[in-house]
C-alpha positions as CSV (number, residue, x, y, z in Angstrom):
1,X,81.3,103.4,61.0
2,X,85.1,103.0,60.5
3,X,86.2,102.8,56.9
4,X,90.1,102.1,57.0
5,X,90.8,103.4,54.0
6,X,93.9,104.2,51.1
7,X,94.4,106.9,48.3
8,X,96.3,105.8,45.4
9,X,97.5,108.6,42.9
10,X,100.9,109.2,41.5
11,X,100.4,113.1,42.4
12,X,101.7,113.8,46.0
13,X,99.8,117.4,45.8
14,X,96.4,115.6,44.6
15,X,96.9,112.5,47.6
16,X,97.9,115.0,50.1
17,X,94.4,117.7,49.0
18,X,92.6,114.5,49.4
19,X,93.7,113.8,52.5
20,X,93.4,116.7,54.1
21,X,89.7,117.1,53.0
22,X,88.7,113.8,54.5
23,X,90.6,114.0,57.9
24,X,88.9,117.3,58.3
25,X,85.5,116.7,57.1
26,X,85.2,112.5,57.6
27,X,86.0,111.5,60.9
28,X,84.7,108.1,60.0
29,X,87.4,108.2,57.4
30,X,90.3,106.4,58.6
31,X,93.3,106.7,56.2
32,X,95.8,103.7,56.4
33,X,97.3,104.4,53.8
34,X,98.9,105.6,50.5
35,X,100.4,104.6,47.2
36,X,101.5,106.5,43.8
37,X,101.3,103.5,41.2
38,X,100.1,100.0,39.9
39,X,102.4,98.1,41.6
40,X,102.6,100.0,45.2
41,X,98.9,100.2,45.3
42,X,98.4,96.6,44.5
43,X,100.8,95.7,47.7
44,X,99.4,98.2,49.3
45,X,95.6,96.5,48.9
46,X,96.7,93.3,49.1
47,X,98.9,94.0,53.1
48,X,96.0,96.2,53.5
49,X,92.6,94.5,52.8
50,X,91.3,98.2,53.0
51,X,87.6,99.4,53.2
52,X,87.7,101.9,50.4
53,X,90.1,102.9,47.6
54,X,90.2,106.1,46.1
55,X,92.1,105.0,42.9
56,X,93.5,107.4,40.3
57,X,93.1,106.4,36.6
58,X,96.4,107.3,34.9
59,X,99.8,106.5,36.6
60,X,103.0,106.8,36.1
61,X,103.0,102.2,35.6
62,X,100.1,102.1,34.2
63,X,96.3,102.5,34.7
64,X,93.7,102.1,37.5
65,X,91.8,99.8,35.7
66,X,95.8,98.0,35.3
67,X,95.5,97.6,39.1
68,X,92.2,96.0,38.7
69,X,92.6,93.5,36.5
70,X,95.2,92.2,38.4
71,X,93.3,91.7,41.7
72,X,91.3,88.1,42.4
73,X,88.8,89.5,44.4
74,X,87.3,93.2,44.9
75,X,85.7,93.0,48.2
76,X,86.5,97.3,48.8
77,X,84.2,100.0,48.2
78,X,85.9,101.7,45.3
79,X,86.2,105.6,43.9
80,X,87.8,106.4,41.1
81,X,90.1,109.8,40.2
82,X,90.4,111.2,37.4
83,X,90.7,114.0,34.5
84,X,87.9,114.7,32.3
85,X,87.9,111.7,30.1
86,X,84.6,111.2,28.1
87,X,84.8,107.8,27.2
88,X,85.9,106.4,30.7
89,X,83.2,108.2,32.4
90,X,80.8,106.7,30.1
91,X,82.1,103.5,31.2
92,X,81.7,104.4,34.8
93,X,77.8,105.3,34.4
94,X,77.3,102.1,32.6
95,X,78.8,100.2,35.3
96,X,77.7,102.2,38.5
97,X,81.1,102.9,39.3
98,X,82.0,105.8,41.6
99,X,84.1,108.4,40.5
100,X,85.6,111.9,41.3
101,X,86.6,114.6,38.6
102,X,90.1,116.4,39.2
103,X,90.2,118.6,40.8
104,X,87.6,117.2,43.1
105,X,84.3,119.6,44.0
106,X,83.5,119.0,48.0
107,X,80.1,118.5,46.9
108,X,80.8,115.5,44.3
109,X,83.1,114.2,46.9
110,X,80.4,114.0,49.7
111,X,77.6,112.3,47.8
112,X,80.3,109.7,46.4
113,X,81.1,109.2,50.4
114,X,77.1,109.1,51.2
115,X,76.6,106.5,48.2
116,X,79.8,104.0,49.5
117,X,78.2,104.4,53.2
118,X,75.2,102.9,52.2
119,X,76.4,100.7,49.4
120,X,75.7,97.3,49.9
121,X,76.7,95.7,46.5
122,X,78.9,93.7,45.2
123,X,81.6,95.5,43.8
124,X,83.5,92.9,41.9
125,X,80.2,92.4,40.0
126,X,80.4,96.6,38.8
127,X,84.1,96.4,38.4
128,X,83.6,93.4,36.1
129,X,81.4,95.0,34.2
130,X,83.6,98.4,33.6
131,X,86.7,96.3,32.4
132,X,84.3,94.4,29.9
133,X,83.5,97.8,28.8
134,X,86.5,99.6,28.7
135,X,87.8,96.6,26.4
136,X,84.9,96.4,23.9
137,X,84.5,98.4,20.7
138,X,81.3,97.6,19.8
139,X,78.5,99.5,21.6
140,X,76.1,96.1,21.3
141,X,78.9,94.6,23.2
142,X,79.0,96.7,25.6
143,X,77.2,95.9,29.1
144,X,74.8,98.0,31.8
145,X,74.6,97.3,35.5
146,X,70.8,97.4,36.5
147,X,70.0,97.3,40.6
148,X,66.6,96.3,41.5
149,X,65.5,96.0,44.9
150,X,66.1,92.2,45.0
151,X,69.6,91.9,43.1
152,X,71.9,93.5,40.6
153,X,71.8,92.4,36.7
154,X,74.5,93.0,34.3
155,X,73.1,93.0,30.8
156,X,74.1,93.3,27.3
157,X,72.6,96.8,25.5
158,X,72.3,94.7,22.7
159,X,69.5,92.4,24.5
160,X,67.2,95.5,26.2
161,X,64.5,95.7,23.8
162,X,62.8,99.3,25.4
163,X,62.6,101.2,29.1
164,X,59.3,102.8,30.2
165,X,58.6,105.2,32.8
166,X,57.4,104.4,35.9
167,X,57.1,107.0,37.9
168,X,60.9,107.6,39.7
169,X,61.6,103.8,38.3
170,X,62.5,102.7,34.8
171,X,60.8,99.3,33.9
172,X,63.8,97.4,31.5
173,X,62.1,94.9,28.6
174,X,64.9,92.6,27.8
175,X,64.9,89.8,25.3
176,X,65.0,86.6,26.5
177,X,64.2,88.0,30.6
178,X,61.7,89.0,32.7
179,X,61.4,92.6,33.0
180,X,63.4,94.9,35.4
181,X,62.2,97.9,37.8
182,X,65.4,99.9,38.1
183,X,64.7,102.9,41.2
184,X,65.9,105.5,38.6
185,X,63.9,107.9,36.4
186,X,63.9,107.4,32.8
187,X,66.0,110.4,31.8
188,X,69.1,109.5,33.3
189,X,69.1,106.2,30.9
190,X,68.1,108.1,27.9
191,X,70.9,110.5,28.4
192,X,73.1,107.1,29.0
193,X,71.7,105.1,26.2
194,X,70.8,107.1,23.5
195,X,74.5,107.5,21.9
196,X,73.9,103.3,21.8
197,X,71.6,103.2,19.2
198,X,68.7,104.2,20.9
199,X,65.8,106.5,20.5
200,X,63.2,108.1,23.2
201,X,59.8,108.4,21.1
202,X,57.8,109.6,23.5
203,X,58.3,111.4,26.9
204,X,57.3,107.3,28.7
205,X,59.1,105.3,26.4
206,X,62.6,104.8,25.1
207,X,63.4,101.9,22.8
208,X,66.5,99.9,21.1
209,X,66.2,100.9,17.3
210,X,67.8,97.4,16.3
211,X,64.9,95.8,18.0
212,X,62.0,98.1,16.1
213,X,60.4,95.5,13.6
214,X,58.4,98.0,12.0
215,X,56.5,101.4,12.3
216,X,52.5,101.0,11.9
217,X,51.2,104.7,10.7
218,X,47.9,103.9,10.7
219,X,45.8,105.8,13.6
220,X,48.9,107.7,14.5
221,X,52.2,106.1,14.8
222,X,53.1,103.0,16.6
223,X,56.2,100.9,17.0
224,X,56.3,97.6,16.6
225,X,59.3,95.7,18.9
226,X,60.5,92.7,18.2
227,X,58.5,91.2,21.2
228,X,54.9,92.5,19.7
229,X,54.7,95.4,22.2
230,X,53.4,98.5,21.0
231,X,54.9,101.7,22.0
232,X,53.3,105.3,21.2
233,X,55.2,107.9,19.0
234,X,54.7,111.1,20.1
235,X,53.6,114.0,17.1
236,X,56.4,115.7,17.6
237,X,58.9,112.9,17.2
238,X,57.7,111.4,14.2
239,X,59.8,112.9,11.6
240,X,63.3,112.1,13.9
241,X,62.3,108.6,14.3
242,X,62.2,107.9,10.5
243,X,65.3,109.8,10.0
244,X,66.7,107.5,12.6
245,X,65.5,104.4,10.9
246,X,66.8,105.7,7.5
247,X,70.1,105.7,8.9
248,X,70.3,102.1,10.0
């Protein structure tokens, strides 16, 4: 595998680390070349038609996600660089978007590589979805990228009515859709969901609190979703789910 690839970061010292880490340790690497802005990098692409983009976030003309916006068609494997930034990197979890924190850790930087070697998605679809993000205030507004083994979805938060464990997989309940089997455990979406309004209560289940019709405490608690299922609340969680629910 032959990845002709370019680095675009306004910070000679950060392109040139970069570089120096993948012609040493990625033979399959091949750099073509480099840009420190918007506007070079977009030329850049465009002569280009590279592989893979490693693509800082802040430049001196603008942003990354600048560059982006202004490309017709993504058709590159893309990494982004950047500073700690807690919102953006939300964004980037919620779109499955790669990205690198500055500076970069080897380790982070070869399982980003081993994830774009076997990526076989379509990258516009992700980057579409981190732009819609990174431009929407309102969490409900706000969309997730879900691969299953037949195709990628991008759905709204506001329309996933609970995830359930299965196993390593997640199964999605979304209004209005068939389920989803996503081939990741249920943790790493409660650690990405919960700050949207949602509320894990029990170690299986993880629902949308805007789609709770009502709590049954009869026989121990239940939820009630807005599509009739009924999901278990575990002893222990009781008293944090009605605090939640009081502060709707």
């Amino acid at each position: 595998m032959n990845l002709r690839t370019v680095i675009i970061d306004d910070e000679k010292n950060a392109r040139e680390a970069l570089l120096g880490v993948l012609e040493s340790n990625y033979p399959e690497i091949n750099i073509v070349g480099q840009a420190d802005g918007v506007f070079s990098g977009l030329q850049l692409i465009e002569k280009l038609q590279p592989d893979l983009v490693f693509l800082d976030i802040k430049m001196k003309d603008g942003t990354g996600f600048d560059l982006l916006s202004r490309l017709s068609d993504i058709s590159f494997s893309l990494v982004f660089l950047t500073a700690y930034d807690e919102y953006a990197l939300k964004a980037f979890r919620f779109s499955a978007t790669d990205y690198l924190l500055k500076p970069i850790d080897p380790d982070d930087l070869d399982e980003a590589l081993r994830r774009v070697k076997k990526k076989q998605d379509n990258q516009q679809l992700n980057i579409e979805a981190l732009l819609n993000n990174l431009q929407q205030k309102r969490d409900d507004e706000k969309k997730v990228v879900l691969k299953t083994a037949e195709a990628i979805h991008i759905i709204k938060v506001a329309q996933i009515i609970s995830c359930t464990a299965s196993g390593n997989y997640t199964e999605f309940t979304i209004h209005g859709r068939k389920n989803l089997l996503v081939s990741k455990p249920l943790k790493e979406f409660d650690e990405l969901l919960t700050p949207m309004n949602f509320f894990r209560p029990h170690q299986s289940h993880l629902v949308n609190l805007a789609h709770i019709e009502h709590v049954d405490k009869k026989d121990g608690y239940t939820i009630i979703m807005t599509n009739g299922s009924q999901l278990p609340v575990a002893t222990r969680k009781r008293e944090a789910l009605l605090k939640k629910l009081e502060e709707i």
